[in-house]
Structure formats: structure tokens, C-alpha cells
MDTraj code that builds the backbone (N, CA, C; nanometers):
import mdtraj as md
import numpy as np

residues = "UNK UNK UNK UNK UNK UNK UNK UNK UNK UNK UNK UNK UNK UNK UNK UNK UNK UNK UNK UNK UNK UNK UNK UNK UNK UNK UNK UNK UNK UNK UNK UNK UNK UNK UNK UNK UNK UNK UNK UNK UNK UNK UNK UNK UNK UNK UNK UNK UNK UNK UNK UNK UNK UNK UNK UNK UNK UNK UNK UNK UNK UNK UNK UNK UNK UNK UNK UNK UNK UNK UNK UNK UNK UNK UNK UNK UNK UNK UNK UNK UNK UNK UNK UNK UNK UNK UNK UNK UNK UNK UNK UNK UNK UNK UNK UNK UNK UNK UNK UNK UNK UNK UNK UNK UNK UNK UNK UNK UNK UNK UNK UNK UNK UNK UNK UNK UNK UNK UNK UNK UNK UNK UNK UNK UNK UNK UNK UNK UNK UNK UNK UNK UNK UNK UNK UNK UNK UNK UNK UNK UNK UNK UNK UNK UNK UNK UNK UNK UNK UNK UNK UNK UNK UNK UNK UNK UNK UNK UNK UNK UNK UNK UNK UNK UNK UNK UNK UNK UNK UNK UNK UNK UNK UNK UNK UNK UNK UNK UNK UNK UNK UNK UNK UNK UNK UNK UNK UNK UNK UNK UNK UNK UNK UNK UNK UNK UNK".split()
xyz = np.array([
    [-0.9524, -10.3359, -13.7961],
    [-1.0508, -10.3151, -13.6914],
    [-1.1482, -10.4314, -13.6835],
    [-1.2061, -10.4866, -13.8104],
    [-1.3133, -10.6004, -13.8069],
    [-1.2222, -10.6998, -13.7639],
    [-1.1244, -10.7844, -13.7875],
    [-1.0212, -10.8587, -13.7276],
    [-1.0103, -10.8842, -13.5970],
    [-0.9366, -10.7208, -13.5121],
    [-0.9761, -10.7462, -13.3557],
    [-1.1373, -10.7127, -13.3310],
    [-1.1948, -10.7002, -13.3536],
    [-1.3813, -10.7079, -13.3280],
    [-1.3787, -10.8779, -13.2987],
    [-1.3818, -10.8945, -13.4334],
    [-1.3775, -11.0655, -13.4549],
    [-1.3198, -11.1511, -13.3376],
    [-1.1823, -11.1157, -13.2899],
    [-1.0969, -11.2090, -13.2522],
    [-1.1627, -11.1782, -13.1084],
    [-1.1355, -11.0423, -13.0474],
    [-1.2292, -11.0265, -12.9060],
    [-1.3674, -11.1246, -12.9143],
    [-1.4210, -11.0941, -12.9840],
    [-1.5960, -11.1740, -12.9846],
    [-1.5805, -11.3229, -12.9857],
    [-1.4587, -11.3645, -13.0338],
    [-1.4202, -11.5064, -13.0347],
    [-1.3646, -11.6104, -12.9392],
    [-1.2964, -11.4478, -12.8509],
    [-1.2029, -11.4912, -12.7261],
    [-1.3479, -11.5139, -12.6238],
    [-1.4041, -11.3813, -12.5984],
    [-1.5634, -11.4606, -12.5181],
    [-1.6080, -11.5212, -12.5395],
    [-1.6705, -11.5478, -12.6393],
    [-1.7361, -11.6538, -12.7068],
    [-1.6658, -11.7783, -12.6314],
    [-1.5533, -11.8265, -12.6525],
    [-1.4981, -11.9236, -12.5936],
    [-1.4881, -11.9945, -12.4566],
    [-1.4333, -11.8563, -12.3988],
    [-1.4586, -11.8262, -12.2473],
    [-1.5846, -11.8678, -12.2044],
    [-1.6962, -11.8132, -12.2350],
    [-1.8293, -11.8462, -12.1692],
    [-1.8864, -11.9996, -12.2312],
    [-1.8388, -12.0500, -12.3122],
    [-1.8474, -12.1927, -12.3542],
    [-1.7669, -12.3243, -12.3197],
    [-1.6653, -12.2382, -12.2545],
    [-1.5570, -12.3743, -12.1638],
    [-1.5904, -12.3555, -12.0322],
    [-1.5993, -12.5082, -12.0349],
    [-1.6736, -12.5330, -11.8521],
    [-1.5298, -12.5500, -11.8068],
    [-1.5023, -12.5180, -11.6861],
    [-1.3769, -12.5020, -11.6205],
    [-1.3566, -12.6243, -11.5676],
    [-1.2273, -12.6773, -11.5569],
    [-1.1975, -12.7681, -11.5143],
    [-1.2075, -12.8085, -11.3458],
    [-1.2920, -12.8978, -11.2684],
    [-1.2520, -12.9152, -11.1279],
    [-1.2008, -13.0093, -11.0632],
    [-1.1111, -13.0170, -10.9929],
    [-1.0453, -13.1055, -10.9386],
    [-1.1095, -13.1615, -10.8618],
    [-1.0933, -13.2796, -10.8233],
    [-1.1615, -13.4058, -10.7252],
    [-1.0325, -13.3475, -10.6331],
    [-1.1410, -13.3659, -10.5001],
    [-1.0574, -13.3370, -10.3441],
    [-1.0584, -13.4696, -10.2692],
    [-0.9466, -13.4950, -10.1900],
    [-0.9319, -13.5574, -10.1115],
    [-1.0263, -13.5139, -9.9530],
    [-1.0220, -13.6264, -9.8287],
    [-1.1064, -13.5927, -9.7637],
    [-1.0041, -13.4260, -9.6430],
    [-0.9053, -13.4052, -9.6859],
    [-0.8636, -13.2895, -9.6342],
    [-0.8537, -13.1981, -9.6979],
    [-0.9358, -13.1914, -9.8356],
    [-0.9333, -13.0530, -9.8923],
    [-0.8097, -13.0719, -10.0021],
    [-0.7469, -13.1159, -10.0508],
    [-0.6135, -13.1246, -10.1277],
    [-0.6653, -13.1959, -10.2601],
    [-0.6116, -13.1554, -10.3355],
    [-0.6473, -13.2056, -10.5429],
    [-0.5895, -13.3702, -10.5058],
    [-0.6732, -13.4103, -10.5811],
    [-0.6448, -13.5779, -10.5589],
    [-0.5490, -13.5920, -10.6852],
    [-0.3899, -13.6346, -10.6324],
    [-0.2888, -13.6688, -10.7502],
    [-0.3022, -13.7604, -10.7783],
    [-0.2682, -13.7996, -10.9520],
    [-0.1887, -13.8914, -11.0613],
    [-0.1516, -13.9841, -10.9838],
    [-0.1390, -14.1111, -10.9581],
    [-0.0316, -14.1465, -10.9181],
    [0.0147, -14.1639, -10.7859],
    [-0.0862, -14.1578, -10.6815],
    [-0.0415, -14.1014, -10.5244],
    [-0.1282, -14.2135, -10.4850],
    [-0.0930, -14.2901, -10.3728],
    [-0.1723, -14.4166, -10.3370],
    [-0.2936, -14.3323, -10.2039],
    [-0.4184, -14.3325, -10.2527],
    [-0.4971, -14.2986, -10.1493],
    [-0.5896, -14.4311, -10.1460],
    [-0.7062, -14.4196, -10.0117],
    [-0.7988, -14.5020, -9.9829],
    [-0.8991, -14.4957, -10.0407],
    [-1.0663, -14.5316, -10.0887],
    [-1.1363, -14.5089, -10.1309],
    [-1.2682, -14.5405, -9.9924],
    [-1.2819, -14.4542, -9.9314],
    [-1.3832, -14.4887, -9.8402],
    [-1.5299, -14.4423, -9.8196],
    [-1.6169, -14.5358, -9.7465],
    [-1.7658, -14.4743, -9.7660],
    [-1.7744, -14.3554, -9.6650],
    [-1.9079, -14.2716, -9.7369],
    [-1.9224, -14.1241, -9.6398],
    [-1.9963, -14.1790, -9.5372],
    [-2.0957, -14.2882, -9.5908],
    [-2.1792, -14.2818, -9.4839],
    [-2.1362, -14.3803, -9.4132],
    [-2.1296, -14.3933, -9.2856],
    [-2.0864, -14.4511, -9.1734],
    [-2.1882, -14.5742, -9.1193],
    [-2.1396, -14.6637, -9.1004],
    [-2.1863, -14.8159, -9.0259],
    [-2.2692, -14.9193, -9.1602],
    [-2.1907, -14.8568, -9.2686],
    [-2.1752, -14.9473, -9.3801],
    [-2.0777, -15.0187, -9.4223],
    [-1.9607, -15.0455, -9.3832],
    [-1.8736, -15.1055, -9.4373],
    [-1.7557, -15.0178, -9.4231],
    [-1.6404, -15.0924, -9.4852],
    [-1.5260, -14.9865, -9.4733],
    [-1.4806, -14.9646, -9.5799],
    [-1.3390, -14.9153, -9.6579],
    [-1.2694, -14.9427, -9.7855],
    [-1.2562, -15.0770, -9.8749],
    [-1.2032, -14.9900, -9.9865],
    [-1.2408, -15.1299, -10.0903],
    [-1.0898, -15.1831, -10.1073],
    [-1.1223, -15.3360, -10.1429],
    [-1.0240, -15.4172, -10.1537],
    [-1.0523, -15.5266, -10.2194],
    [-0.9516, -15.6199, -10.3190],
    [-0.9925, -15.7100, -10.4009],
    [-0.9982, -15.8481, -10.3364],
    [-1.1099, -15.9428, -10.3852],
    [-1.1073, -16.0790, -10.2886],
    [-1.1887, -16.1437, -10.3684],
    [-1.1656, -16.2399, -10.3816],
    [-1.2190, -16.3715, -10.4576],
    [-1.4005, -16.4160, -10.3988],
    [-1.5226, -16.3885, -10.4460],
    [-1.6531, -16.3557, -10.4322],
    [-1.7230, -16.4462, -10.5028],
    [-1.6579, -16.4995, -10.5987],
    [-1.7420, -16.5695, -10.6488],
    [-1.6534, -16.7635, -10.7110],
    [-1.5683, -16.7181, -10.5913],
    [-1.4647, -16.9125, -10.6322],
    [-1.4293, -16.9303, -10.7353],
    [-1.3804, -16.7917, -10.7898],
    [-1.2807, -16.8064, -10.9219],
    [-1.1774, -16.7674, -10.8828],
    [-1.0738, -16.7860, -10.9450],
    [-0.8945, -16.7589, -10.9406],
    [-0.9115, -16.6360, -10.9688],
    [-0.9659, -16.6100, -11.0770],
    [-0.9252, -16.4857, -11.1521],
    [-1.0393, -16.4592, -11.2460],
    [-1.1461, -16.3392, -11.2781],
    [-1.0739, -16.1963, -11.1833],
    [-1.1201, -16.1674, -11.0501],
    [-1.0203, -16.1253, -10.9845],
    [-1.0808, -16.1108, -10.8512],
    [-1.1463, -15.9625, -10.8472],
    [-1.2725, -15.9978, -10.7327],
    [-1.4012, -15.8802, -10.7373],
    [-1.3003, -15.7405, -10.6623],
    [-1.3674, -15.6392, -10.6836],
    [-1.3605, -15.4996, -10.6035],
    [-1.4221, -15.5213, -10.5172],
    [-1.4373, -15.5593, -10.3840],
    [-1.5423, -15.5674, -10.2601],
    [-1.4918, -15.4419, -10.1457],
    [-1.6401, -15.4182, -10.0973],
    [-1.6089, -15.3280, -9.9782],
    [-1.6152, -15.3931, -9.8394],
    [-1.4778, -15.3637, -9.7910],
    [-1.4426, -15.4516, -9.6345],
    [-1.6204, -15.4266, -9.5556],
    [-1.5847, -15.5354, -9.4421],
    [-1.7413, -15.5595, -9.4131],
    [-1.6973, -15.4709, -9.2461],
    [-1.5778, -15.4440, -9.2538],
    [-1.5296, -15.4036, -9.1380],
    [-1.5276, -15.2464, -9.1243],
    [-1.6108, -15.1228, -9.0632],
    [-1.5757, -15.0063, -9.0794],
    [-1.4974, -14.9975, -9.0647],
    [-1.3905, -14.9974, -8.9540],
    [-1.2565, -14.9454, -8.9351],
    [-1.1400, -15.0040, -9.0255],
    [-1.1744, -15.0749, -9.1025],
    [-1.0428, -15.1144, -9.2231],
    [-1.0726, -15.0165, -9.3575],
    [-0.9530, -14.9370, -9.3875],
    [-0.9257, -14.8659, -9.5092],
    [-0.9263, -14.9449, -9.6064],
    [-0.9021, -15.0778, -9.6312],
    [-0.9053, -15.1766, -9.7397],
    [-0.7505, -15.1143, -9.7748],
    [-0.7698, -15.1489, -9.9586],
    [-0.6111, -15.1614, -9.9698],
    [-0.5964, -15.0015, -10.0254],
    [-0.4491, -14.9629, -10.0777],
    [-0.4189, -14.8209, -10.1199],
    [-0.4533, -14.8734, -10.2376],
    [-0.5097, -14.7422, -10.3428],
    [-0.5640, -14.7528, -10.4836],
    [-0.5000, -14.5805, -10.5440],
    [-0.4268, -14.6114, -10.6792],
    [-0.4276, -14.4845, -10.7467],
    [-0.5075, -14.4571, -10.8479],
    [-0.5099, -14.3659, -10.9086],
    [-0.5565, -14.2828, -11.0302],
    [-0.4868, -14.2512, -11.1196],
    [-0.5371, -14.3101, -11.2572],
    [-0.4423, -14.2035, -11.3642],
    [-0.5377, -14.2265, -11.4625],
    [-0.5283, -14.0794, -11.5020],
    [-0.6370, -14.0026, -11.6063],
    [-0.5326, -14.0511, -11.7293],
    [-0.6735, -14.0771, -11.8267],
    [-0.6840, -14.0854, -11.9490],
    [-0.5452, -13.9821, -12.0478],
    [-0.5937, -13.8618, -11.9847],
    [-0.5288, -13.7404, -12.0357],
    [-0.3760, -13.7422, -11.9453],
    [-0.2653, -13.8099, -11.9645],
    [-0.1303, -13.8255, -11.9260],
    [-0.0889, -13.7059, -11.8908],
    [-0.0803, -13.5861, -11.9351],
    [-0.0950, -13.4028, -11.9121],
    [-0.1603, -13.3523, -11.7641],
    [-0.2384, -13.4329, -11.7079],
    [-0.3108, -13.4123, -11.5997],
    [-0.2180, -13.4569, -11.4884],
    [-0.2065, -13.3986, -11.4246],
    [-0.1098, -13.3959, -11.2866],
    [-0.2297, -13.4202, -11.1729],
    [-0.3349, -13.3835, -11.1379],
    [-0.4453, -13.4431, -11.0894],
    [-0.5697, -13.4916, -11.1345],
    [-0.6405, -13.5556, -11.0226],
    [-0.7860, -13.6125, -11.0727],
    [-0.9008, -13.4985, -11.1328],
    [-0.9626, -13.5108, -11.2360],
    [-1.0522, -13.3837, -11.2489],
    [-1.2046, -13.4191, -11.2130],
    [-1.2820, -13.3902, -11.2049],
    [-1.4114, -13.4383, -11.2230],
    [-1.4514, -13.4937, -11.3734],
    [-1.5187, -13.5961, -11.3857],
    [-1.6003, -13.6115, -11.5090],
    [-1.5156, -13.6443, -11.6087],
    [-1.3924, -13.6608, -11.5687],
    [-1.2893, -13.7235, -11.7029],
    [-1.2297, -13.8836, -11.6805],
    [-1.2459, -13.9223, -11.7899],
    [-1.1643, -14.1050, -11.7639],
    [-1.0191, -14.0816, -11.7012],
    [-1.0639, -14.2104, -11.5842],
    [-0.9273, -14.2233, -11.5409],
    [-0.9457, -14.4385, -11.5446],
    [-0.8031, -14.4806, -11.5335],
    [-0.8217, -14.6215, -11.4498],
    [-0.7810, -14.5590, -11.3290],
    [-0.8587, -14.6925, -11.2011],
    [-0.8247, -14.7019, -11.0778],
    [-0.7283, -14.8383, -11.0618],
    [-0.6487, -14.8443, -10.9893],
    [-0.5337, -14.9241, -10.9972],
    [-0.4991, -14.9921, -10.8171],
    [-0.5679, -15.0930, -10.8006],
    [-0.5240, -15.1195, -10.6358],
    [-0.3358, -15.1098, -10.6465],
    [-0.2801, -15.0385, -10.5278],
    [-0.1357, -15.0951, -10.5293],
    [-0.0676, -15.2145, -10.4877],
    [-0.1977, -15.2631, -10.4252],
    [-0.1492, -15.4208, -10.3469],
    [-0.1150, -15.4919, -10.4562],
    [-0.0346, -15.5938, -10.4348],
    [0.0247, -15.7349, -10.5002],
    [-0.1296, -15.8617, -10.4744],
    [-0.1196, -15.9155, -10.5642],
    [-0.2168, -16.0629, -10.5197],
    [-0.1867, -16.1414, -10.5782],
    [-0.2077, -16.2388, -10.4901],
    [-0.1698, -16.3849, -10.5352],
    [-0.2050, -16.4626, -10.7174],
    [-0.3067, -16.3713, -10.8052],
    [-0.3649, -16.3877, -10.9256],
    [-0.2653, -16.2649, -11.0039],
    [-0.2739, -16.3760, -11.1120],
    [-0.1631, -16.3684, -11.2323],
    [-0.1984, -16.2303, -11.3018],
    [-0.3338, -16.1783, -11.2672],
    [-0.3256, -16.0471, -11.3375],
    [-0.2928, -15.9410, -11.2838],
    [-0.3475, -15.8057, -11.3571],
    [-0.3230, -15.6450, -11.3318],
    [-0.4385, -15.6112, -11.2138],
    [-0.3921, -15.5267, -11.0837],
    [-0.5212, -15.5029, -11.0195],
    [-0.5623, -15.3752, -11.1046],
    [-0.5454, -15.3012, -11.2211],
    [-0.6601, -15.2283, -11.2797],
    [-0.8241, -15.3110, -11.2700],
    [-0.8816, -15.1994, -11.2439],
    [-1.0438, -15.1940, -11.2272],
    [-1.0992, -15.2314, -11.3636],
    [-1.1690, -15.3049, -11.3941],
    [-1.2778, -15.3205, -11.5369],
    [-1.3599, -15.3313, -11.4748],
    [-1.5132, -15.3203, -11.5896],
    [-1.6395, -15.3648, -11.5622],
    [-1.6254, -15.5351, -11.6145],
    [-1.6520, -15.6101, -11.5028],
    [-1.6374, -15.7786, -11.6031],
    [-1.7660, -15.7991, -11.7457],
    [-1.7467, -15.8768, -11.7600],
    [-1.8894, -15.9164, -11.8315],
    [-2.0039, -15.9275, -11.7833],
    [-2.1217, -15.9283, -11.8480],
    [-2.2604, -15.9713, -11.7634],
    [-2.2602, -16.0789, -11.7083],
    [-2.3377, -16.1039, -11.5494],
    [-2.3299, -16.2220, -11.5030],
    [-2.4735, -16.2334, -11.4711],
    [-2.4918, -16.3456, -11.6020],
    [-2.6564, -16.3330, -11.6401],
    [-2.7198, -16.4294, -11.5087],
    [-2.6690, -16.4956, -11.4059],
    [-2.7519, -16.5260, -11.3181],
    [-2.7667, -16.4892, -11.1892],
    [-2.7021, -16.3449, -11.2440],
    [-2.7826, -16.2935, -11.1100],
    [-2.7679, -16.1579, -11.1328],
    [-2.8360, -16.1696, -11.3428],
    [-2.8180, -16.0007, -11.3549],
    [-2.7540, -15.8976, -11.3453],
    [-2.6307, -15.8871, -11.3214],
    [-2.5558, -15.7717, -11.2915],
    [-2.3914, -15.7664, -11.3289],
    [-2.3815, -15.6560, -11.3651],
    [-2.2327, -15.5917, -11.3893],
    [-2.1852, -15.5851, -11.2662],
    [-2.0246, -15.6466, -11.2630],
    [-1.9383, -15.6352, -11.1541],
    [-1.7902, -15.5915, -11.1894],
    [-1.7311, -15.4663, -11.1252],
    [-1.5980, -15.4544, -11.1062],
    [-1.5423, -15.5345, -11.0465],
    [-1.4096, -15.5657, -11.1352],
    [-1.3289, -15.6203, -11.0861],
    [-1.1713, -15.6034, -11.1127],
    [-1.0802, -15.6999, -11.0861],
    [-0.9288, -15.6381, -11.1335],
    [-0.9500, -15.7126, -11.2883],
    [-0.7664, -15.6986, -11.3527],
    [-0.7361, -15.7356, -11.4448],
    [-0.7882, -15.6459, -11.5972],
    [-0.8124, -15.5646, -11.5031],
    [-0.7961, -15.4224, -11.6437],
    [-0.6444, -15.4194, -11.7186],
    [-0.6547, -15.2757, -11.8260],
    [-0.5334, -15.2806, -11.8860],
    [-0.5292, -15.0951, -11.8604],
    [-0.4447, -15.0513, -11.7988],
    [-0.4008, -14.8896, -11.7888],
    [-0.2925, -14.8734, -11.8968],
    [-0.3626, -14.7476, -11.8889],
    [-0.3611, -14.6562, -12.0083],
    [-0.4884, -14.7117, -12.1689],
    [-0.3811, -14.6741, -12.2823],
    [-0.4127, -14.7131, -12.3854],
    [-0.5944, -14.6689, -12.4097],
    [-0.6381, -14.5535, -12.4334],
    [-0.7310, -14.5677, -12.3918],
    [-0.7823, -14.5740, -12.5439],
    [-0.8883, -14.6200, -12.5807],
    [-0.9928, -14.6578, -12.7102],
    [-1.0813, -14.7449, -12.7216],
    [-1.0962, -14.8128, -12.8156],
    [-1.2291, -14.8979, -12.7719],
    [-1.1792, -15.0427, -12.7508],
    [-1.0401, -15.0978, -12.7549],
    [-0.9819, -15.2123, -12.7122],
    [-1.0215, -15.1974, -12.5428],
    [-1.0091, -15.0680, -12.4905],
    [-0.9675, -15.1287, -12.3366],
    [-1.1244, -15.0344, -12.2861],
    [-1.2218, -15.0575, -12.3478],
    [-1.3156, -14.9493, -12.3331],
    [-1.3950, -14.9883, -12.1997],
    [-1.3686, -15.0964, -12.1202],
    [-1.4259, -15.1571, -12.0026],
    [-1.3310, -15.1229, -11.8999],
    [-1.1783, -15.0474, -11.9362],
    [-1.1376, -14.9938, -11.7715],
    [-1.1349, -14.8716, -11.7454],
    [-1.2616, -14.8349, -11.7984],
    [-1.2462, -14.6525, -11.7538],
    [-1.3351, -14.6331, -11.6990],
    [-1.3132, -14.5470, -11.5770],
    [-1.4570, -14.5334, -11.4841],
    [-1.4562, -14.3703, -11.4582],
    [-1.5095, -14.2640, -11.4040],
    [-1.4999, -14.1469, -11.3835],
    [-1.5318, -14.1234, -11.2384],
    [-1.5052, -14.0008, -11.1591],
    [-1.5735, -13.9195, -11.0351],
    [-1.6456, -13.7721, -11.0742],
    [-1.7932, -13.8100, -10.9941],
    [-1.8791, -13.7378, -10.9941],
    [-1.8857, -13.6750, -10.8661],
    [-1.9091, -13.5592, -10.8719],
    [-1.9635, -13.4709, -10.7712],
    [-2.1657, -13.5712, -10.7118],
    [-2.1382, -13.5735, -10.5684],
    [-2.2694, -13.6326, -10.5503],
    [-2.3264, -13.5402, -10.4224],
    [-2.3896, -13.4199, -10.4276],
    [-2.4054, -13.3127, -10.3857],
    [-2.2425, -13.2674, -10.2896],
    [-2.2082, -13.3232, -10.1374],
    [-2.0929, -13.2546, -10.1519],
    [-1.9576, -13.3513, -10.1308],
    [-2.0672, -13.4620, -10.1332],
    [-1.9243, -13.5895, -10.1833],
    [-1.9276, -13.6220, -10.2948],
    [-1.8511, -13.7356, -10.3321],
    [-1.8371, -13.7865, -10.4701],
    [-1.9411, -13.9478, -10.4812],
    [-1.9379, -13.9940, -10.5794],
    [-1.9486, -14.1009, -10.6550],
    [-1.9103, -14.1619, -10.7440],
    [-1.8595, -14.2739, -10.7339],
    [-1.7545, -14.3229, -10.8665],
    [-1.8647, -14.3848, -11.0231],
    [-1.8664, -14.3484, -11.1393],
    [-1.9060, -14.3900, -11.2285],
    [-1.8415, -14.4356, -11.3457],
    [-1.9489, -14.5391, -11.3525],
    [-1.9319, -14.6482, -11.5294],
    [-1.9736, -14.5651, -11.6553],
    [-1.8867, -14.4699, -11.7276],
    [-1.9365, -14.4311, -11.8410],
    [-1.8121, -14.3559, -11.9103],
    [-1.7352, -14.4806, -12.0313],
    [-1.6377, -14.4257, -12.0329],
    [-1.6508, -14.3649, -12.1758],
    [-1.5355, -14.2066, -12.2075],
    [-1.5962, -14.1350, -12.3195],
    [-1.4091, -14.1510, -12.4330],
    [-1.3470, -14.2558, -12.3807],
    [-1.2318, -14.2895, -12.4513],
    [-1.2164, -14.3045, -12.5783],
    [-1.3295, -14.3519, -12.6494],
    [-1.3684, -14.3959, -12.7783],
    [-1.5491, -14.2925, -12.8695],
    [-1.4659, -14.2371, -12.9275],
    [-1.5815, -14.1411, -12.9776],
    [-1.7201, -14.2331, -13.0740],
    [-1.6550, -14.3946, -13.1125],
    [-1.7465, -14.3989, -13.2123],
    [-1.8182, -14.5118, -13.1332],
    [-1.7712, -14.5868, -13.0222],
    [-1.8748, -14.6577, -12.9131],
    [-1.9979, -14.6679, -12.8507],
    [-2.0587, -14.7257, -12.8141],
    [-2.1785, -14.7091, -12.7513],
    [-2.1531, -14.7546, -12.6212],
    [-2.1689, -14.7306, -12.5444],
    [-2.1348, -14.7152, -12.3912],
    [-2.2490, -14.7474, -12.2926],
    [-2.2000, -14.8244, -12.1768],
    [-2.3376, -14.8109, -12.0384],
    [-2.3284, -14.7401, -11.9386],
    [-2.3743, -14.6337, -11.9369],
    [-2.3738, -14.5506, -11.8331],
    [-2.4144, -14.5550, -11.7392],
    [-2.3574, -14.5692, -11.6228],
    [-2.4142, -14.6218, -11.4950],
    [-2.3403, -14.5774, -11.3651],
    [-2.4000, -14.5437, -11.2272],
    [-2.3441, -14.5148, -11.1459],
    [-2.2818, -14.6627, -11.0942],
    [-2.2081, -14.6487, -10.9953],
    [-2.1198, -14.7441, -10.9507],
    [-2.1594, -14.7984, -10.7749],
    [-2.2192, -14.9012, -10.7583],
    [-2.2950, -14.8919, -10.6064],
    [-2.2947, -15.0358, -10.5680],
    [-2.3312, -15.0646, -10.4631],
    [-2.2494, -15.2079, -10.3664],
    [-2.3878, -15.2946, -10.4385],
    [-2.3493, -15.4191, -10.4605],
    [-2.4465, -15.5404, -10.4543],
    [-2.4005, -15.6201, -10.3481],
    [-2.5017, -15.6805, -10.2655],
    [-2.4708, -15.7756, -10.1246],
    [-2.5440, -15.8516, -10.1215],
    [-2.4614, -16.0026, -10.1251],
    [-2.5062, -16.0663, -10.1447],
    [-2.4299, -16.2295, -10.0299],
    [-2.4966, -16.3259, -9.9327],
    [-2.4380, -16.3489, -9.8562],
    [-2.3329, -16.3061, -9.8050],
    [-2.3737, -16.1328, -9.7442],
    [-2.2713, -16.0592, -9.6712],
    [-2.1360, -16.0103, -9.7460],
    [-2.1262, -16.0204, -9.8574],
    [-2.0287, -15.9794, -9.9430],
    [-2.0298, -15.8359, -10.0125],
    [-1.9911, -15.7849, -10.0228],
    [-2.0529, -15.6399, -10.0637],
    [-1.9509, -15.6293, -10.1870],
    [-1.9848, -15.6699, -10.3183],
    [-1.9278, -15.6331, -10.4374],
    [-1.9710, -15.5044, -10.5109],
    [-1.8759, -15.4245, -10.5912],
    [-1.8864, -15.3264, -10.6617],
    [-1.9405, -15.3604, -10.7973],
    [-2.0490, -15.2775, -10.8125],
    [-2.1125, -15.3440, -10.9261],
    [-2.2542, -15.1955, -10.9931],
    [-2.2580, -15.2397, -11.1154],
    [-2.3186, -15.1266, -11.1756],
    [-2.4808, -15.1113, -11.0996],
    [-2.5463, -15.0064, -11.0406],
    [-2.6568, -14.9824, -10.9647],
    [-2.7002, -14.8471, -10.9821],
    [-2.8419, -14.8343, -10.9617],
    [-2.8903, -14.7335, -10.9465],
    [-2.9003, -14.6371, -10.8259],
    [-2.8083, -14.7136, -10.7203],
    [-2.8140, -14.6396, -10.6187],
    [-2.6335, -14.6459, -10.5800],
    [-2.5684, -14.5133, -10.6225],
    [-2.4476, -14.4797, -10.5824],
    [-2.3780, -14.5106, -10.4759],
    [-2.2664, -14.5136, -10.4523],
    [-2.1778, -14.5848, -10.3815],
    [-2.0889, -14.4783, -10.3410],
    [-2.1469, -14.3941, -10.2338],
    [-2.1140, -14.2297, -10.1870],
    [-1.9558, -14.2154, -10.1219],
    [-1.8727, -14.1577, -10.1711],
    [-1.6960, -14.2052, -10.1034],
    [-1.6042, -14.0716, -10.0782],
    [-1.5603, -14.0633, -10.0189],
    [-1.4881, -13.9738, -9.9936],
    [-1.3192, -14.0074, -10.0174],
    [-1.2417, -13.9412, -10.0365],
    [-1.0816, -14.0009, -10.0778],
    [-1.0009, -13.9830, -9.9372],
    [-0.8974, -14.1169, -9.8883],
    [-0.8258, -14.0748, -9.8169],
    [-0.6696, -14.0424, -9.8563],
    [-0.5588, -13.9738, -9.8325],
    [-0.4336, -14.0137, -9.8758],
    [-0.3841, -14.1458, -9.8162],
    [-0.2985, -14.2320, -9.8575],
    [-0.2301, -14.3396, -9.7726],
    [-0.1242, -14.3145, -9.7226],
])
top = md.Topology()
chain = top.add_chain()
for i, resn in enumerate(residues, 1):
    res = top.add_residue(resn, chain, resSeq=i)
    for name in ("N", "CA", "C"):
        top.add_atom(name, md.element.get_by_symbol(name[0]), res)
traj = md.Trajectory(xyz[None], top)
């Protein structure tokens, strides 16, 4: 009798302590898949359009994450794949890499990283030449997450791959700079909604 007492009190116990898992939606209502090439576009309108990779600062390589300056361009198709390989879709609040599907002319991976600091002009910038999968503290700069941002999303810098790391947590929001609109760590979010491609 103390046994099932125990094991019932253990099973709630549990229950009311696991936050349920939620899926990130696409902009028609559908679980955003693993693996499925969608767009990444802004909510708010007569800012720019989708993101796409392009050379920002007259280097070969890595090339920046920039958001087209054009509303009506989707930029390029980009997938998702969570940390957790078991996951068949995007969840909220869990590491994934983002992965452009386009080809480019530069010798690397379009996986997403945070680059290094670019101490003259202050700021963290996404860019390609990440490494997907493998997640720990070797590749601890290509994991980014989606946040709920009241009833859209926001993409964030704060990856939880490596338990014994120290990490920068940061939302993910445009720097513009001679008309260029790079992705880069900010205090003011970078509000997006998902398209399928």
C-alpha cells in the first residue's frame, strides 16, 4: 500500500513539474519540421524582407546572415535541426542549428554561428560556417534557440549544449549599418514569423 501511495505521489509530483513541450508554428499554423526548407521572415512590415547570406564586411569568408533590404524577397530557404536528433519538429526554447540551403560561392558550411567580437564596432554578428550537429562546448557558437515573443517568435543567442560553459545570452536583432542590415546580438529582437518553401 505505502509503495503505490509513493509511486502515485511521484507520478504527480512529476506531472506538475514537467513543463510541456511546444512546438514552434509556421506562419499557417503547422509544427515547424526537422529538416524542411522554410523562409525566415519579419512580422513587422516595411522593414526589410528574409534573410540571406552576403559578404558585409569585404571578406571571402564568413559570409554575414543579412536581412534582404527588399520586402518582397523571401531571401534564401533555411532549415532546422534540433540538438535532440529524436525531435521530428522545432520546439520552443531548445538548441537547434539553422542551416541556409543555398550553395555559395565560399568554401564553407552555411550553418549559422555567432562570429567573434568585432571590437570596432562592438558587436556580435551571425554568420555562416558553423558546424551541425555535434553539440558541446567544441561547437558551442552554432546553437541558437526560438522564443515565443508575445504571439510571434524571436530567434535567440543562448546555447544550453554544454552544461559546464558559460554562455551569452542574448536576443538576436538587425544592426544597420550603411544600409546593410546584419544579424547580430541586440537588445532589441528581431520579430519573425516562419514561412514553408
Amino acid at each position: 500500500m505505502a509503495v503505490t501511495t509513493l509511486l502515485t505521489l511521484s507520478f504527480l509530483l512529476l506531472s506538475f513539474t514537467s513543463k510541456p513541450v511546444s512546438a514552434v508554428l509556421d506562419l499557417s499554423g503547422k509544427k515547424l519540421q526537422k529538416g524542411v526548407d522554410y523562409y525566415i521572415l519579419p512580422v513587422i512590415r516595411g522593414r526589410g524582407g528574409g534573410l540571406k547570406l552576403a559578404n558585409a564586411r569585404n571578406k571571402t569568408s564568413p559570409l554575414d546572415v543579412v536581412q534582404d533590404q527588399f520586402e518582397v524577397s523571401s531571401g534564401f530557404p533555411l532549415t532546422f535541426s534540433p540538438a535532440n536528433q529524436n525531435q521530428s519538429f522545432v520546439c520552443l526554447s531548445t538548441d537547434l542549428n539553422i542551416k541556409f540551403s543555398a550553395a555559395t560561392t565560399c568554401a564553407q558550411s552555411t550553418v549559422w554561428k555567432l562570429d567573434s567580437f568585432d571590437e570596432s564596432l562592438g558587436q556580435w554578428f551571425v554568420t555562416s560556417g558553423g558546424v551541425e550537429g555535434n553539440p558541446g562546448r567544441q561547437t558551442i557558437s552554432n546553437w541558437f534557440k526560438i522564443e515565443k515573443y508575445n504571439d510571434d517568435y524571436k530567434l535567440v543567442f543562448c546555447p544550453t549544449v554544454c552544461n559546464f560553459c558559460k554562455v551569452l545570452c542574448r536576443d538576436v536583432g538587425i544592426y544597420i549599418k550603411d544600409g546593410i542590415r546584419r544579424l547580430a546580438l541586440s537588445d532589441q529582437p528581431f520579430i519573425v514569423g516562419f514561412k514553408r518553401a
